[in-house]
N, C-alpha and C positions, 0 to 999 in steps of 0.2 A: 129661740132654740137653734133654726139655724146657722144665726149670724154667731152663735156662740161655736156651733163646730166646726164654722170658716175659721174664725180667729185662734183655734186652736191645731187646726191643721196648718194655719199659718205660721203659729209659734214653732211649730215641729218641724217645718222644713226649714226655719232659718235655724233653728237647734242643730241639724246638721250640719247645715253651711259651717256653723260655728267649731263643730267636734273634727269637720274638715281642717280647718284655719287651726284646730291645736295642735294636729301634727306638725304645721309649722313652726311652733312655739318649741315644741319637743326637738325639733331640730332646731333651731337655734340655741335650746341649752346642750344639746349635744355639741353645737361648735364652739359655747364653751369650755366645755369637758374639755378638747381639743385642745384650745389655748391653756387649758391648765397642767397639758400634759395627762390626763386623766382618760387612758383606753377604755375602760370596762363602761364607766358611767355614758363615755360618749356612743360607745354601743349600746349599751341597754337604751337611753335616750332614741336612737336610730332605730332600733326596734319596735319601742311606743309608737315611733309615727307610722311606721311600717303596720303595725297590728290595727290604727287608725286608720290607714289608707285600703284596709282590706273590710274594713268594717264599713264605712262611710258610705261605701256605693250600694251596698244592700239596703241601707236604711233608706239612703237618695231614692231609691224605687218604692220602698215599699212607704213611703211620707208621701210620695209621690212630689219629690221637690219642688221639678220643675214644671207642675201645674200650679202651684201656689207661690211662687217665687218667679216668676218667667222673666226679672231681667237681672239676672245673674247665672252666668251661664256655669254651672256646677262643671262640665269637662273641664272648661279652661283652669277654674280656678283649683281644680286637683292636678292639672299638667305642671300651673306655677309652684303648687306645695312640692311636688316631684320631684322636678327639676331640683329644686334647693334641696330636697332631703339625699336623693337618688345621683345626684351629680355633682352639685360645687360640693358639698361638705367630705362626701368622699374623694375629691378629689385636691380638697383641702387637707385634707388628711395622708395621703397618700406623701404630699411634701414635706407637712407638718413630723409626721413619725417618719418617714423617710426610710419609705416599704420599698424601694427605688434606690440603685444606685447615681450616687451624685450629679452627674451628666444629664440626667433621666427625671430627675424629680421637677423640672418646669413642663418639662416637651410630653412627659406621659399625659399628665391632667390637661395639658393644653389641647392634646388629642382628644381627649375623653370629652371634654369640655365642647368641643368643636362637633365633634362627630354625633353626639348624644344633642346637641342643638339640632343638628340636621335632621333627626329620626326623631325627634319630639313633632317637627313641623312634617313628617312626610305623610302623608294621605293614606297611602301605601303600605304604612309599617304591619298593618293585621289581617291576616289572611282571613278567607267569607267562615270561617269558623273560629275566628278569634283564637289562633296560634300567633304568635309573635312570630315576623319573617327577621331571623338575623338574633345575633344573642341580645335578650333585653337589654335596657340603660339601667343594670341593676346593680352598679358596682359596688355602693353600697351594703351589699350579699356578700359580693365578691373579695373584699374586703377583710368583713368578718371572717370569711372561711382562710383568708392568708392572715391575719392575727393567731386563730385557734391553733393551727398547723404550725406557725413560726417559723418560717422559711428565710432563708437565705435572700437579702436583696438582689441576686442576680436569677434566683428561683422564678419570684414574686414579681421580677422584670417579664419573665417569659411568659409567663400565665396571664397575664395583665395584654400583654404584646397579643399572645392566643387569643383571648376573649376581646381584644379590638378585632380581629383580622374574622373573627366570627360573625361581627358585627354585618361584613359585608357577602356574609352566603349566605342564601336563603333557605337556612335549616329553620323547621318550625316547633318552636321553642314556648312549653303550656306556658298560661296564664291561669292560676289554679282558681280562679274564682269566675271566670269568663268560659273557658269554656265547657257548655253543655252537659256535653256526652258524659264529663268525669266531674264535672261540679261536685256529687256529693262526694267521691272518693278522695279528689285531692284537696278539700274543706278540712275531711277528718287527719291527711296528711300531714297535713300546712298546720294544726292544731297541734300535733305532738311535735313539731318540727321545731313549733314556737316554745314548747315546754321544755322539750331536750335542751336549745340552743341557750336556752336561758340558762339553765342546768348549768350547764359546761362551761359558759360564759364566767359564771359566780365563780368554779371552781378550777379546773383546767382540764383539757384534753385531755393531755398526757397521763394526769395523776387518776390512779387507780385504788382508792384504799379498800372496796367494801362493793358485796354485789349489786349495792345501789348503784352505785357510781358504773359498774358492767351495765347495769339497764338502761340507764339514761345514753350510756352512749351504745347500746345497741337499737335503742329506738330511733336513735339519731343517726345511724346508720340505714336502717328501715328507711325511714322518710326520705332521706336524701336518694337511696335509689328509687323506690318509689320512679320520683319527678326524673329523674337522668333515662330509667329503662323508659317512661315514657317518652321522651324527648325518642330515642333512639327509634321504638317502637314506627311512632307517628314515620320518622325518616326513609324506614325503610316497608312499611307498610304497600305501599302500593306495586314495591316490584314484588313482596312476596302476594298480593294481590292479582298481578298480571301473570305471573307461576304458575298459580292458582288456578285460575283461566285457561289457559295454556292448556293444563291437562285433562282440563272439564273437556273442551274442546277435543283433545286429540282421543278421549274413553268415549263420545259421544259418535 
């Protein structure tokens, strides 16, 4: 009996491993979408791995993976799925559709490429509350949001330029499933965020026929501030903090 629920906790944490590795798969048919010229597929593709890569570490804890697997190290190998979903394919992409003015389509991804290898390896990258120090390596996101929008190649230059030069100030930037404090709030965000964006994805931004299509993109609105007013919040939290203080202090 009990060798029968080792071997079945066994099968379940390499099960993971496994459901890890198909967000890779899912991006690589997204890089072909890519070569096929095919935007939407290679997003929705991008998002499978995305909705994989949010799923996988829940389950890694609660299989308890790396007690029953311990020589495979589940960080590393969700940093390599990352990297390829999160970095080269959007940054293959970036050249490939030619979101970039001409000049710009080697040296942006070359950048991206460059600077998101440095912050994959840095030690450093996550504050003792698991905020992201610096804009994540999410362009992959970043991406999709200059697709839905359809901006101007010299738009989509700047924004892209902005969220590099982000990369190097240490504003702290949630991680919706890491941390704590707001785990169950930005779970249920991140959930409609994924319904909306599909939504819209399917259909378009812009087109408006029916008050369906108003809801989907006012929930999509929702969720996206959501995560922005947090980001902002956490930022400026501790001066309005010290303020705070200040005048406890000076009534006392």
């Amino acid at each position: 009996m009990f060798k029968t629920k080792k071997n079945i906790d066994y099968l379940l944490a390499w099960s993971v491993h496994f459901l890890t590795c198909s967000g890779l798969i899912s991006g690589f048919l997204a890089l072909i979408c890519v070569f096929k010229n095919d935007k939407i597929s290679a997003f929705l593709f991008l998002g499978l791995a995305l909705l994989i890569d949010a799923a996988d570490g829940t389950l890694a804890r609660k299989f308890k993976v790396s007690v029953f697997v311990k020589n495979i190290d589940g960080k590393m190998l969700d940093s390599v799925i990352d990297f390829f979903n999160y970095i080269i394919i959007p940054s293959a992409m970036i050249y490939w559709f030619k979101f970039v003015p001409t000049p710009f389509e080697i040296i942006i991804p070359s950048i991206i490429l460059i600077i998101s290898a440095i912050s994959y390896s840095n030690n450093n990258l996550m504050t003792s509350d698991n905020f992201y120090k610096g804009f994540p390596c999410i362009w992959n996101i970043l991406l999709f949001y200059l697709y839905l929008f359809d901006l101007s190649q010299t738009y989509n230059l700047f924004l892209i330029s902005a969220c590099i030069l982000l990369k190097f100030i240490p504003i702290k930037f949630i991680h919706p499933l890491r941390v704590n404090k707001y785990k169950r709030y930005s779970a249920v965000f991140m959930f409609i965020w994924f319904v909306s964006s599909f939504k819209i994805l399917l259909s378009s931004f812009y087109v408006l026929n029916n008050n369906f299509d108003y809801l989907f993109l006012v929930i999509w609105l929702i969720s996206n501030m959501y995560f922005v007013c947090l980001t902002i919040y956490e930022l400026y939290r501790p001066i309005f903090k010290n303020i705070y203080l200040k005048i406890k202090r000076q009534n006392t």
